[in-house]
Every structure is written in structure tokens, then in C-alpha cells.
N, C-alpha and C positions, 0 to 999 in steps of 0.2 A: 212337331219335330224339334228337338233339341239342338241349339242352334253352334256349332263349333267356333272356338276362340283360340287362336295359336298364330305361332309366326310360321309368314308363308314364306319358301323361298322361290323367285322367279326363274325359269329355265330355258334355255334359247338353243339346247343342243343336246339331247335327247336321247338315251339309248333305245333298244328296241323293245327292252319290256316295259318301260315309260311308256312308250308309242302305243303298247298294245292297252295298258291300264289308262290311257287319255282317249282311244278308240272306242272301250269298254263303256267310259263317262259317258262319251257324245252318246251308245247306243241306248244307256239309262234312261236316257233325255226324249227320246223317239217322242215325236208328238210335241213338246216343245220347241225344238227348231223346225224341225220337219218330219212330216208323218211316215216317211221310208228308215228302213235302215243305213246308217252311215255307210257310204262307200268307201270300205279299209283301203282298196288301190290306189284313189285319189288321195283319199287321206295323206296316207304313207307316202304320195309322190309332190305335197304340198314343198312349195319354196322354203318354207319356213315355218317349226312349229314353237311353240309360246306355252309352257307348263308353266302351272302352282302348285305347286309341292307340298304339303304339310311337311313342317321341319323334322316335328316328333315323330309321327308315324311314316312318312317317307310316301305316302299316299297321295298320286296325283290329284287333286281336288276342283283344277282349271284348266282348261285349255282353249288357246284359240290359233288361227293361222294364216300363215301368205297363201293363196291356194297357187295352183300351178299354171297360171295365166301365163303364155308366153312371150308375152309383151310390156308394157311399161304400164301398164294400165291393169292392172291388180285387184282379186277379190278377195276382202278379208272375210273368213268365215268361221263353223266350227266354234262358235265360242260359246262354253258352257261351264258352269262352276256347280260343281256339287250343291245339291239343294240346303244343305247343314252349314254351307259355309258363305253361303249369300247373305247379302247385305253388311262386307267387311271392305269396299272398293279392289276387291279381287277381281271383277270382273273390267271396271274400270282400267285398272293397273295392268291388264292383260292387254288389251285396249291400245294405253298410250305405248307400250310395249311397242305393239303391231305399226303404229303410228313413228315410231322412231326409227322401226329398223325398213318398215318403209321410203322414210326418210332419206338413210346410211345407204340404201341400194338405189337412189338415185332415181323412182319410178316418180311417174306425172301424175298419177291419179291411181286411189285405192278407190274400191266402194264396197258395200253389203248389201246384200236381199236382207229380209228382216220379215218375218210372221205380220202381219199387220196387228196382232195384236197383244206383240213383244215388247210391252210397255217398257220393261226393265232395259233392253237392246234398244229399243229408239232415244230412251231418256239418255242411254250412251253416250248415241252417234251425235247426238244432237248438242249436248256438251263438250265436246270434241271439236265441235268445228264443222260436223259431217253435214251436207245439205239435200235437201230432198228430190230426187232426179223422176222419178216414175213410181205408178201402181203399177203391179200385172195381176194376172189370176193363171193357175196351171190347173189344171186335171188331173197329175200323175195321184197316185196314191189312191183316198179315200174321200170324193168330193172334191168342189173346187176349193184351193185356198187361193189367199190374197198374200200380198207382198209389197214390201215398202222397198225401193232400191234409193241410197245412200249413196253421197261421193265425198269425199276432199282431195283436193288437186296442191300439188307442190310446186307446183313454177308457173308462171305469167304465164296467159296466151294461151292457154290449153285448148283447143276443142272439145269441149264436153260432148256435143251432140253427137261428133261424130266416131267418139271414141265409144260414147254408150251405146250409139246404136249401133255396135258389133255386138253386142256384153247382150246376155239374159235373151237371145235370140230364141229360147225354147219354151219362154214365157211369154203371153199373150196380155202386150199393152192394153188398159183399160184407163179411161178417163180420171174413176175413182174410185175408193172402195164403196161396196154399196153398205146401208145400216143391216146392220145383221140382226 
């Protein structure tokens, strides 16, 4: 695959057929983030969405997002860059994006689920700042998968324990991941 070189521009406010061509991205991706199809409802009712833009062609290339957590304690998710345009810190830069406006709105704690074997996404979080909170395994889909869940907390004195253990209630804690 021929790998794309151009300037990106960052976007924090989205029209609707943005929205629909950064929906389209994530469903490309099926099986890399997660084995189902994107849910366009949630999607579209995320806090906050984070496009990469190719300048030239005007072609969403990244997306990632606030999801719709109704609380102060936030799931950043949805983050995927076009396979052609990987390895340019697009995905990174989407990233501290999500990291700052997290920031701006004043929440205690973002986190990510994460594939367990989303090397590119963990090398991320883990540069970031992000720390390691739980495995799970789920069922939904096609087989069990595994899952890394991630946090970074913004102010003193957080309760992590108690704040996670509201979060990923539909995923089944496991000790570790097993060798696959």
C-alpha cells in the first residue's frame, strides 16, 4: 500500500458529511478496533469529534472522539487514521487533540478500551501519560476478544477504583490476557 504524504488539517467541529465520511473510516477499519459495526447513533452523539483532513483532497483521513459519557469521567474512543496515511503522527496528534480538549472541559479522568493487540493504540496511550487500569474479555461479536482499558486522570485525589468500576460494566474483568 502506497503510503500518503500531504498536510493534514486538524478539526474539532464538523459538518454532517464529515461526520458521515469519518463514520465510513471507522466502518473500513471493522475488525481492527472492533469486530461489529460502528454504532453511527453513538457515534453522531459523541461529546466531541477530532477529524484529519487531507488538505488537498479534503478527505477525512482520522478520526477519533469524546464519547458520550455523562459524567466527568470520559471514554476516548473511535480513533482510526486511514491505513495510507499511517505512521505520519496523525494519529498521535489526534490524540493530544482529545487530551487537550479534555483538559478545556474540565473532566477528572478520560480512559480507552484498546484490542489487546493494538500495538500502534497502546504505544499511544502509553506515551501520553495513559496508565494501565484492567483486562476484560467480551463475547459480543465473533469469539472472545481481549481488551486493554487505559486512564489519565487531571486533578489530585481522583478515585480511580471507584470511578472505573462504573465504566466497561458490560466487559468481563479477567486477571490477564491469556497467550494466544
Amino acid at each position: 500500500m502506497k503510503k500518503q504524504t500531504c498536510r493534514i488539517n486538524y478539526i474539532t467541529s464538523a459538518n454532517a458529511q464529515q461526520l458521515e465520511e469519518a463514520a465510513d473510516l471507522l466502518d473500513e477499519g471493522k475488525g481492527e478496533i472492533t469486530p461489529l459495526p460502528i454504532d453511527r447513533v453513538r457515534f453522531r452523539r459523541s461529546r466531541k469529534h477530532f477529524l484529519a483532513i487531507d488538505e488537498s483532497s479534503h478527505k477525512v483521513v482520522g478520526v477519533a472522539v469524546l464519547k458520550d459519557d455523562q459524567d466527568d469521567a470520559v471514554e476516548i474512543g473511535y480513533l482510526r487514521v486511514e491505513p495510507a496515511y499511517r505512521g505520519q503522527g496523525i494519529g498521535t496528534e489526534l490524540m493530544r487533540i482529545q487530551i487537550m480538549e479534555a483538559r478545556r472541559l474540565k473532566l477528572k479522568l478520560i480512559y480507552a478500551n484498546v484490542k489487546h493487540d493494538n500495538q500502534n493504540s497502546i504505544a499511544i496511550l502509553k506515551n501520553m501519560g495513559f496508565q494501565h487500569w484492567a483486562s476484560y474479555t467480551s463475547g459480543k461479536g465473533r469469539g472472545t476478544l481481549y481488551w486493554l482499558c487505559f486512564y489519565l486522570i487531571f486533578v489530585p485525589d481522583v478515585n480511580v477504583k471507584a470511578i472505573m468500576s462504573k465504566k466497561n460494566t458490560n466487559l468481563t474483568l479477567i486477571d490477564s490476557i491469556p497467550k494466544l
